[in-house]
LOFI-56517 format. One record per residue (C-alpha): residue number from 1; x, y, z. Coordinates in steps of 0.2 Angstrom, whole numbers, padded with zeros to 4 digits. Example, Ala and Ser with C-alpha at 12.3 -4.5 7.8 and 13.67 -1.06 7.14 Angstrom:
<recs>
+-----+-------+-------+-------+
| seq |    c1 |    c2 |    c3 |
+-----+-------+-------+-------+
|   1 |  0062 | -0022 |  0039 |
|   2 |  0068 | -0005 |  0036 |
+-----+-------+-------+-------+
</recs>
This chain:
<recs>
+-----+-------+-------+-------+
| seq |    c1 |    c2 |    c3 |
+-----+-------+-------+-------+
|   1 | -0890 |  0537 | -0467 |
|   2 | -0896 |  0546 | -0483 |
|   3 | -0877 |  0548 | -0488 |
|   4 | -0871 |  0530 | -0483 |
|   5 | -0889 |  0525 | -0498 |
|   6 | -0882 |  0535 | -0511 |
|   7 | -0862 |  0532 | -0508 |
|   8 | -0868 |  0512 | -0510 |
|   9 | -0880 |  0516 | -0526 |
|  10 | -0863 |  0526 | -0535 |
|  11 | -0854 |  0509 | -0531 |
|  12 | -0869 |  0499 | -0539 |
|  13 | -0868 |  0510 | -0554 |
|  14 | -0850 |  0510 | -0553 |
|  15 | -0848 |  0489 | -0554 |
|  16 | -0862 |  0488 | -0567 |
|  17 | -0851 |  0500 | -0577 |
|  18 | -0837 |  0490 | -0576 |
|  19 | -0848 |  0475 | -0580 |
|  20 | -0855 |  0483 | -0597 |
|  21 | -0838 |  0490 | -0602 |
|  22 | -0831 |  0470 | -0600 |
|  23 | -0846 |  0463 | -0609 |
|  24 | -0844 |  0475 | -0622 |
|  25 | -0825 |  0472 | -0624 |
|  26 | -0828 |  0453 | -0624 |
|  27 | -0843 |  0456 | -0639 |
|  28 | -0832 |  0468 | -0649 |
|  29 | -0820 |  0451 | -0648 |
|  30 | -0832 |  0439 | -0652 |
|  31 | -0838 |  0452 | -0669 |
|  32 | -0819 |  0453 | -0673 |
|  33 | -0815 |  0434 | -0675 |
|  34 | -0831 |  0432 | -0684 |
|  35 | -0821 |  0445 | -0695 |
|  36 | -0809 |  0440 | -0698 |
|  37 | -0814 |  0419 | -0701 |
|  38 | -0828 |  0428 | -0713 |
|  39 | -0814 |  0435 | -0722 |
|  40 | -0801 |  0420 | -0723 |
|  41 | -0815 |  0411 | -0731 |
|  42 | -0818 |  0424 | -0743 |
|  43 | -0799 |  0426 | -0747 |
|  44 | -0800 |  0405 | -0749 |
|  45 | -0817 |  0404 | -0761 |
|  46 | -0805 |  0419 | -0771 |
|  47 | -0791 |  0406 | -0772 |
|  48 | -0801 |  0391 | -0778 |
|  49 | -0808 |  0407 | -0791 |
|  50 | -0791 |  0411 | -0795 |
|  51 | -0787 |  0393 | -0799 |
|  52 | -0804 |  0388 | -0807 |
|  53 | -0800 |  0401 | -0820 |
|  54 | -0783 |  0403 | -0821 |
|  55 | -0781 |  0401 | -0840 |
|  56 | -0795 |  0418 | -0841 |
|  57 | -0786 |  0429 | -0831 |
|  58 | -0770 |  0425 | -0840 |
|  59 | -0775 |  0428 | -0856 |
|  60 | -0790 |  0440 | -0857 |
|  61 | -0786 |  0457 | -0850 |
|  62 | -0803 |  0463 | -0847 |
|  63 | -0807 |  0445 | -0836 |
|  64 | -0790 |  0450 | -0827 |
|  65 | -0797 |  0468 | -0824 |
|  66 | -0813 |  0462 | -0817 |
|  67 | -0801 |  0450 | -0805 |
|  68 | -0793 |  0464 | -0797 |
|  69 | -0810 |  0474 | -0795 |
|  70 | -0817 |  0459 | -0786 |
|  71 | -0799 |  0458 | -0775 |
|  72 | -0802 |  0476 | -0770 |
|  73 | -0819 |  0476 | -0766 |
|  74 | -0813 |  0464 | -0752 |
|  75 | -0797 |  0470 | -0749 |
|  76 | -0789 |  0457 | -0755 |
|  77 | -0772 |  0462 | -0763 |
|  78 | -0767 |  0450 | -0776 |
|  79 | -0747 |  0453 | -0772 |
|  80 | -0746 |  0449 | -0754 |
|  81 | -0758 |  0436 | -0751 |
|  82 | -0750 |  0422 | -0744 |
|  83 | -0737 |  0417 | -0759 |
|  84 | -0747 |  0430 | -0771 |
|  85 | -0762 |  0426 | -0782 |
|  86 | -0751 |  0432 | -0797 |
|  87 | -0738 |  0419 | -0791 |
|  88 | -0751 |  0405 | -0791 |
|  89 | -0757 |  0408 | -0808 |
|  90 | -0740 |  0410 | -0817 |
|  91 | -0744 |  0428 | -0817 |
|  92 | -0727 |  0433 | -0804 |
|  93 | -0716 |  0435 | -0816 |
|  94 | -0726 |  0445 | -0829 |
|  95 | -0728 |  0459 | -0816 |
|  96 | -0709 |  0458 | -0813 |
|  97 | -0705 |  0459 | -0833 |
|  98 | -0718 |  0473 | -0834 |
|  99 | -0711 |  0483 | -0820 |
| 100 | -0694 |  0483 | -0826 |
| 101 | -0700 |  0490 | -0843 |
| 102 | -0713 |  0503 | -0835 |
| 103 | -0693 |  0509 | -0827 |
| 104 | -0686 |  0508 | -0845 |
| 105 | -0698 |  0517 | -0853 |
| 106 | -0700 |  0532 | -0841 |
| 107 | -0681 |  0536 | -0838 |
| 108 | -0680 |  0535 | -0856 |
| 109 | -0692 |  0547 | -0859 |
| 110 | -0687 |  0559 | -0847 |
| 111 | -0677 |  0570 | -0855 |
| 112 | -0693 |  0576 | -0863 |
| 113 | -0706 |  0573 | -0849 |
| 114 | -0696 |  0580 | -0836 |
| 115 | -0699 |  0565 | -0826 |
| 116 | -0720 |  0565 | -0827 |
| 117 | -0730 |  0554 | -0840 |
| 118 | -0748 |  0550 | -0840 |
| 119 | -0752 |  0531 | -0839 |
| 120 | -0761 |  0532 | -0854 |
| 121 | -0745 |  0537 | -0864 |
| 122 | -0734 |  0524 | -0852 |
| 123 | -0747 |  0510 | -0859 |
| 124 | -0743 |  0515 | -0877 |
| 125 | -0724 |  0515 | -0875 |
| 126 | -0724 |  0502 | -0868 |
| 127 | -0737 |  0492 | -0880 |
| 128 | -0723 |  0495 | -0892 |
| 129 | -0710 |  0494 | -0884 |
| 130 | -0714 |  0475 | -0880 |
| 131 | -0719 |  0473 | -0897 |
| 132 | -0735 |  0466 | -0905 |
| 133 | -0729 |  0448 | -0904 |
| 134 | -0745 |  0434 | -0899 |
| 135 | -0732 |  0430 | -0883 |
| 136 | -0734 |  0446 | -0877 |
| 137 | -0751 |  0448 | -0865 |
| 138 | -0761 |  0463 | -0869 |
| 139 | -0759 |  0477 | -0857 |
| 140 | -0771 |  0487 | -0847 |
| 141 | -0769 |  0501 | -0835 |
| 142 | -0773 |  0492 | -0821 |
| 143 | -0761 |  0479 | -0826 |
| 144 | -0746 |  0495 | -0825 |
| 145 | -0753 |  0502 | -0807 |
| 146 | -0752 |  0483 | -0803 |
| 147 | -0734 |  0482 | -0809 |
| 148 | -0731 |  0498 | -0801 |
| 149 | -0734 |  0493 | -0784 |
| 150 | -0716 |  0483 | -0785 |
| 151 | -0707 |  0498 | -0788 |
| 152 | -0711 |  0506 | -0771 |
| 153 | -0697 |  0497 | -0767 |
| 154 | -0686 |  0514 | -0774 |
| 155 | -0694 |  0526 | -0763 |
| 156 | -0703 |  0539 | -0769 |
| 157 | -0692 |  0540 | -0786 |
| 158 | -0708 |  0531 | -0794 |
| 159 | -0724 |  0537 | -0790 |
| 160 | -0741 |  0535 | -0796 |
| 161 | -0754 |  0551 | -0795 |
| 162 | -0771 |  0549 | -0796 |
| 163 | -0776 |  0566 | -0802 |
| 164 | -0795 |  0563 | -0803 |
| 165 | -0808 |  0559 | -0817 |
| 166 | -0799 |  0543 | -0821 |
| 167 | -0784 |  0550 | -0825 |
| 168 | -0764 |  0546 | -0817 |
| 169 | -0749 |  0553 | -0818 |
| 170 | -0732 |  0541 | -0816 |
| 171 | -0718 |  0550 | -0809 |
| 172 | -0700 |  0544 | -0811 |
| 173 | -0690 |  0556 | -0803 |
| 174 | -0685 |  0557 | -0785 |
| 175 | -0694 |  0569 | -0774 |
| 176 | -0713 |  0568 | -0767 |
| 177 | -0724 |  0580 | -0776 |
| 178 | -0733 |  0592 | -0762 |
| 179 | -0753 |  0593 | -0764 |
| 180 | -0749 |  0611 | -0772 |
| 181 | -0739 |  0603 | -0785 |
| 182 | -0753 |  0589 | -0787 |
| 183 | -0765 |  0603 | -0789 |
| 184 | -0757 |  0613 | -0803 |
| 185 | -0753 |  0594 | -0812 |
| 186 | -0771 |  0590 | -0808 |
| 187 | -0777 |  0610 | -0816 |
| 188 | -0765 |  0605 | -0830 |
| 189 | -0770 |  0590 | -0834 |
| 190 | -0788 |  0597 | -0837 |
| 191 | -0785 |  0608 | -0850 |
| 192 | -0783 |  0605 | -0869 |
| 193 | -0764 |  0614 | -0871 |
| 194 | -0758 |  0606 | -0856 |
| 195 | -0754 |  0623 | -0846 |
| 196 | -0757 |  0634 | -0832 |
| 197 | -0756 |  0652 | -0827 |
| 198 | -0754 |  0662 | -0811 |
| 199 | -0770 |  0671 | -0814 |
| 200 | -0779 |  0651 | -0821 |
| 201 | -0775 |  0645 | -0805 |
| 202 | -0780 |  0659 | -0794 |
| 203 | -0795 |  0657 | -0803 |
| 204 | -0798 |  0642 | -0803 |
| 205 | -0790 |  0635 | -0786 |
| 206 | -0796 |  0649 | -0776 |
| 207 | -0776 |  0655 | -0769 |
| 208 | -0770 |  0671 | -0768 |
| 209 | -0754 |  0678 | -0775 |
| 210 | -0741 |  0674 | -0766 |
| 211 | -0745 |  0656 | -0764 |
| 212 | -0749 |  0653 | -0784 |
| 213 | -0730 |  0661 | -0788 |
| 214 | -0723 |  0650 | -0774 |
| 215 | -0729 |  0636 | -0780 |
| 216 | -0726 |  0639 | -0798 |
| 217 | -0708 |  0645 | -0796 |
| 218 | -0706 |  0627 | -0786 |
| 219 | -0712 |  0617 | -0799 |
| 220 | -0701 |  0625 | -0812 |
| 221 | -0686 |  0623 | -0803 |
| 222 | -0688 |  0605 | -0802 |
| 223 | -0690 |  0604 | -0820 |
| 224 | -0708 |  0597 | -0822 |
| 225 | -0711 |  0612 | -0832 |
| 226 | -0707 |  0626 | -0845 |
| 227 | -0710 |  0644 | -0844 |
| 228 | -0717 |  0656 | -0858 |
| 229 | -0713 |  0673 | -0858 |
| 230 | -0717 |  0676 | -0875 |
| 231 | -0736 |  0682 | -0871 |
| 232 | -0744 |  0698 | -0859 |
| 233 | -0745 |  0684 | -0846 |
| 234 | -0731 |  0670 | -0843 |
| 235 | -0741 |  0651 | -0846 |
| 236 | -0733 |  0638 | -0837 |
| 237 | -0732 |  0620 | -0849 |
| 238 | -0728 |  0603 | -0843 |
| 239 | -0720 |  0592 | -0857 |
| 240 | -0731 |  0577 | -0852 |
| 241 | -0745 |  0585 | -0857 |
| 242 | -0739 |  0593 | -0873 |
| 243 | -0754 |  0590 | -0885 |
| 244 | -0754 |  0578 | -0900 |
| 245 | -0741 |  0569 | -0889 |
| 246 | -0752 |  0552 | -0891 |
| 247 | -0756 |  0555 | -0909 |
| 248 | -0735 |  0556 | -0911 |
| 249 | -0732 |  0541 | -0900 |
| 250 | -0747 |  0527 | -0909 |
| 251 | -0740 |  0535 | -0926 |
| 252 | -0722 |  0530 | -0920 |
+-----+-------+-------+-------+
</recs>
């Protein structure tokens, strides 16, 4: 009698169970559509924004930066919603034209990058490069990651890195950099001379021997840097980060 009590109570607990998980399936549904109407109506308050003050986010480059913030804090993004924000305000084919010259000016330059270029330098070149005409809108680095968003359509041939502390690092050469790679950009980048050496990045990166050289070797066999022999210990010198390249490029 005892056993047929406690084979019924398991069924019990068994159907309530099943009745919990069901009830909680159908509120997990009920908190997702509120979701997701919550964010439809955030997108549409951000197009009637948009539209409100088109003529701002045109022209002033600081109103526009402040745009995108408020697009990612809601994960909004400004290219693929519905026919594109930038579309809507006039904005698309600025984005385009900006694109094509961030290609321009990057395979121009490789030659002497080896195929790496701050975003700080890209906005230079390409400052002058579109001139200092009234017709031109000014551009900020936001407005160049923006822009480079359209040129994942080449693969990996051009590639934005986020190196830390504000800084990126656009590469425009085929090939995807391995987070070794990024590391020794990233160590590279935080220096004043703009180079790196086995014992540095031992140092400071915390790997042994073997792996240093291995990495090393593989990054100047793809180009992305020179070698110096000249001292006790060989330095390792990305052109992109040569200094007084800036200072060059604004006197030019």
């Amino acid at each position: 009698m005892r056993r047929r009590v406690g084979l019924g109570a398991i069924h019990q607990q068994k159907l309530a169970a099943e009745k919990y998980k069901d009830k909680g399936a159908d509120l997990q549904e009920s908190q997702l559509e509120q979701m997701t109407k919550q964010m439809d109506v955030f997108r549409n308050k951000l197009e009637e924004f948009a539209m409100k003050h088109k003529d701002d986010i045109r022209k002033n480059s600081q109103f526009r930066k402040q745009f995108q913030e408020m697009c990612a804090a809601i994960g909004v993004d400004p290219l693929a919603t519905g026919k594109g924000f930038w579309s809507v305000l006039g904005m698309g084919d600025f984005y385009y034209e900006l694109s094509v010259q961030v290609v321009e000016v990057c395979l121009a330059a490789n030659h002497k990058t080896g195929g790496l270029m701050e975003l700080d330098e890209l906005r230079r070149r390409l400052i002058a490069a579109r001139g200092q005409s009234a017709v031109h809108q000014e551009i900020t680095k936001e407005d160049i990651l923006m822009a480079a968003k359209k040129l994942s359509i080449f693969g990996n041939g051009f590639v934005i890195h986020k190196l830390g502390k504000g800084k990126y690092m656009v590469q425009s050469i085929p090939g995807e950099l391995s987070m070794e790679e990024t590391n020794i950009l990233s160590a590279a980048s935080n220096t004043e001379l703009g180079c790196v050496t086995q014992k540095q990045l031992i140092r400071d990166l915390g790997w042994n021997d073997y792996r240093t050289k291995q990495a090393l070797d593989k990054v100047l066999g793809e180009g992305l840097c020179w070698i110096d022999k000249q001292s006790d210990e060989p330095s390792y010198w990305f052109p992109s980060l040569f200094p007084g390249r800036n200072a060059a490029i604004a006197a030019t």
